[in-house]
RODODREN-627113 format. One record per residue: residue in one letter; y, z, x of N, C-alpha, C in turn. Coordinates in steps of 0.1 Angstrom, whole numbers, padded with zeros to 4 digits, always signed. Last residue first. Layout:
# RODODREN-627113
aYZXYZXYZX ...
***
This chain:
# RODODREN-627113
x-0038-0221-0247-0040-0230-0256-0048-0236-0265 x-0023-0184-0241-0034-0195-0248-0031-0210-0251 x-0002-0168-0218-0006-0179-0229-0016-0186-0226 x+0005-0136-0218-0003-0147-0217-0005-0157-0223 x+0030-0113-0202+0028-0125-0215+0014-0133-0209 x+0043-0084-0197+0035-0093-0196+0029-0105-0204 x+0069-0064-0200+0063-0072-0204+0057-0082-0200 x+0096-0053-0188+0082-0048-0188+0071-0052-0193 x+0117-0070-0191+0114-0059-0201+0102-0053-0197 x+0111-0090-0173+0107-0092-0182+0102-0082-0191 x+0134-0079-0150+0137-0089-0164+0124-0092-0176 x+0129-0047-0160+0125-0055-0152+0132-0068-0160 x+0147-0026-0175+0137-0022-0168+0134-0032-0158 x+0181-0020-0185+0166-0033-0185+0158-0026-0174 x+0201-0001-0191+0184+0007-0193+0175-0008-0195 x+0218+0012-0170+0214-0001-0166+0198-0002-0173 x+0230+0039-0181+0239+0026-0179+0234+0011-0169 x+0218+0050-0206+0218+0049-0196+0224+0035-0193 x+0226+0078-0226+0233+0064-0224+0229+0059-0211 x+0212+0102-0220+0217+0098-0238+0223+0081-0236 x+0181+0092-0203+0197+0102-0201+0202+0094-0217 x+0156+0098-0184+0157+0099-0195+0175+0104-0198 x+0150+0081-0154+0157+0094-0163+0155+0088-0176 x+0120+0079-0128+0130+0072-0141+0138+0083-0144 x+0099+0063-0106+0108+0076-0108+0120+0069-0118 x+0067+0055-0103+0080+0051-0106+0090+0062-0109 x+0036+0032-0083+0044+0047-0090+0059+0046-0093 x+0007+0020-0086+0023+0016-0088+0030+0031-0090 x-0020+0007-0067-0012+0012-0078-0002+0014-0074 x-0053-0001-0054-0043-0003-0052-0029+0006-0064 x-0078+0019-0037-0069+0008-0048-0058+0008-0048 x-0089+0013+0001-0081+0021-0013-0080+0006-0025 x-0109+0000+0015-0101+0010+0016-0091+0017+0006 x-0123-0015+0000-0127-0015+0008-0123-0003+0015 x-0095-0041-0001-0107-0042-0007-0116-0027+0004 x-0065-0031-0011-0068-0030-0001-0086-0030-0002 x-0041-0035-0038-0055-0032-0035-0057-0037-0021 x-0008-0027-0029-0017-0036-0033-0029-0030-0026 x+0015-0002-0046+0005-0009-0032-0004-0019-0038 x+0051+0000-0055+0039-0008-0054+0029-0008-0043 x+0074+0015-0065+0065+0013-0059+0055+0008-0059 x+0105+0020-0082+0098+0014-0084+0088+0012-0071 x+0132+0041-0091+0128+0036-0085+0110+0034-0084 x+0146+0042-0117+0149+0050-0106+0145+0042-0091 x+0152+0031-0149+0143+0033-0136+0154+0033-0124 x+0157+0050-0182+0167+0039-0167+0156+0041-0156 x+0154+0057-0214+0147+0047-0200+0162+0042-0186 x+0172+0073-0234+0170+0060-0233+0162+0056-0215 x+0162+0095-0262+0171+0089-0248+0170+0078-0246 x+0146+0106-0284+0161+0102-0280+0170+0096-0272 x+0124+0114-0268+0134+0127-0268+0148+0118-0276 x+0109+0090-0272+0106+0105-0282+0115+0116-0281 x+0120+0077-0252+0127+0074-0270+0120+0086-0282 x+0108+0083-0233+0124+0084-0232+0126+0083-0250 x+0082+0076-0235+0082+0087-0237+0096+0094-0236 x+0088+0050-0239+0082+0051-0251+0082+0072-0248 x+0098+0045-0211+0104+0042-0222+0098+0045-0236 x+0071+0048-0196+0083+0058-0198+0089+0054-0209 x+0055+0032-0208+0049+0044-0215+0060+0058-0207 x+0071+0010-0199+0067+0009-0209+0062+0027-0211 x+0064+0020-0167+0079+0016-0176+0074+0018-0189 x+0037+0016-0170+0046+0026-0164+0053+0030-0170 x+0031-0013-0170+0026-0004-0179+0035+0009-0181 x+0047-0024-0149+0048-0024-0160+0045-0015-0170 x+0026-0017-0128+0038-0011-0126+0047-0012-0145 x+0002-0029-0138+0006-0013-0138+0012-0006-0139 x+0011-0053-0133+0010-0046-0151+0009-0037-0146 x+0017-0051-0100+0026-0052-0114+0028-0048-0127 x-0015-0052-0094-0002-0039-0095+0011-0039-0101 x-0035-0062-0109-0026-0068-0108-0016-0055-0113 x-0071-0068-0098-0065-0062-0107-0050-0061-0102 x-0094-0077-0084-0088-0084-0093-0075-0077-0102 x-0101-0050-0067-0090-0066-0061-0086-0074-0069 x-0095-0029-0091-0100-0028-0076-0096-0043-0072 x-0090-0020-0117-0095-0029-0114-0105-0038-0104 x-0077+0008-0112-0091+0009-0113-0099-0007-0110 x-0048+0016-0100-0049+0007-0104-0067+0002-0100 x-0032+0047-0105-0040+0040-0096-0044+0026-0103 x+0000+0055-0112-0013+0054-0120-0020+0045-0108 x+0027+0081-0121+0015+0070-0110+0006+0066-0116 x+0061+0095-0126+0046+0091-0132+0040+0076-0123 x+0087+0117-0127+0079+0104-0118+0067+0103-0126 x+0119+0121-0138+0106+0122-0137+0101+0110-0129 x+0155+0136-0154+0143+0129-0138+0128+0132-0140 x+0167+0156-0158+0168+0144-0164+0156+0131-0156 x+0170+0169-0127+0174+0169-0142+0176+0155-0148 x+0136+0171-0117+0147+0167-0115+0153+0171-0132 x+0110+0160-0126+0115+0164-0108+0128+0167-0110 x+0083+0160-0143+0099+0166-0144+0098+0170-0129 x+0059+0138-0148+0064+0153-0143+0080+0149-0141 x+0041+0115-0173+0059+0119-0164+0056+0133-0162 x+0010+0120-0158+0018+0117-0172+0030+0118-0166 x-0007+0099-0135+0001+0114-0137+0008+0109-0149 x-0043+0088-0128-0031+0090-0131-0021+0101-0132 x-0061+0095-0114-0061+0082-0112-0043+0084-0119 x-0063+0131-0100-0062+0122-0107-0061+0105-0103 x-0058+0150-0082-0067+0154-0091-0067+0146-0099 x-0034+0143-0064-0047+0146-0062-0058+0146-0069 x-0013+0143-0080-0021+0132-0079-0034+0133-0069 x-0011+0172-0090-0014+0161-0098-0019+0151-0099 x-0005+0179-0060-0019+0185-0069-0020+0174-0083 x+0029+0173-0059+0006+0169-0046-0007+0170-0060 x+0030+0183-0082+0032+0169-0080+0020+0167-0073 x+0033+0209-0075+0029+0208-0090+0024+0192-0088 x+0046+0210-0050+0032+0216-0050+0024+0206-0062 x+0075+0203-0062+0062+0192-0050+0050+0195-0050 x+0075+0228-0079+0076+0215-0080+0067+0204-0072 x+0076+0246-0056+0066+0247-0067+0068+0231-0070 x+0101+0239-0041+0085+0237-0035+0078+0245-0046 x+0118+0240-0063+0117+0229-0054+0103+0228-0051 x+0120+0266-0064+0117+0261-0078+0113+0248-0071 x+0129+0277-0036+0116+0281-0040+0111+0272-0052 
***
């Protein structure tokens, strides 16, 4: 029964939104989505990045450390949906693989 409250809590989240803050699936487990508003020009990656980043920043408020779980991507579809990224992570006192992407989650631009 705690289960299907749970999923319910989740449908309805992303129903009612472009984004979800981390929900609690799990022990030690969360998911968080974010639609990607850009619409074609816009780059489901940093999204997915972004993600990471505002897990790990909400893993180090408890203390813990960031491990991704697993990682999703759609791409913008002009016309028929936006595109976005969803991610399932833990928060655990030692995680034993806590790089997120090689590029840390991080996007770089260079200027000349």
């Amino acid at each position: 029964m705690k289960a299907k409250i749970i999923l319910i809590s989740v449908v309805a989240a992303l129903a009612g939104c472009a984004s979800t803050a981390p929900v609690k699936i799990g022990a030690d487990t969360y998911y968080a989505s974010k639609t990607n508003t850009a619409g074609i020009f816009g780059d489901v990656s940093a999204v997915a990045g972004q993600l990471m980043a505002d897990g790990n920043q909400f893993c180090a408020a408890q203390n813990k450390q960031f491990e991704l779980v697993t990682e999703n991507t759609d791409q913008n579809v002009p016309g028929v949906r936006f595109g976005g990224a969803s991610i399932t992570f833990k928060c655990l006192d030692h995680a034993s693989n806590p790089v997120m992407r090689k590029d840390n989650g991080v996007s770089t631009v260079e200027t000349h």
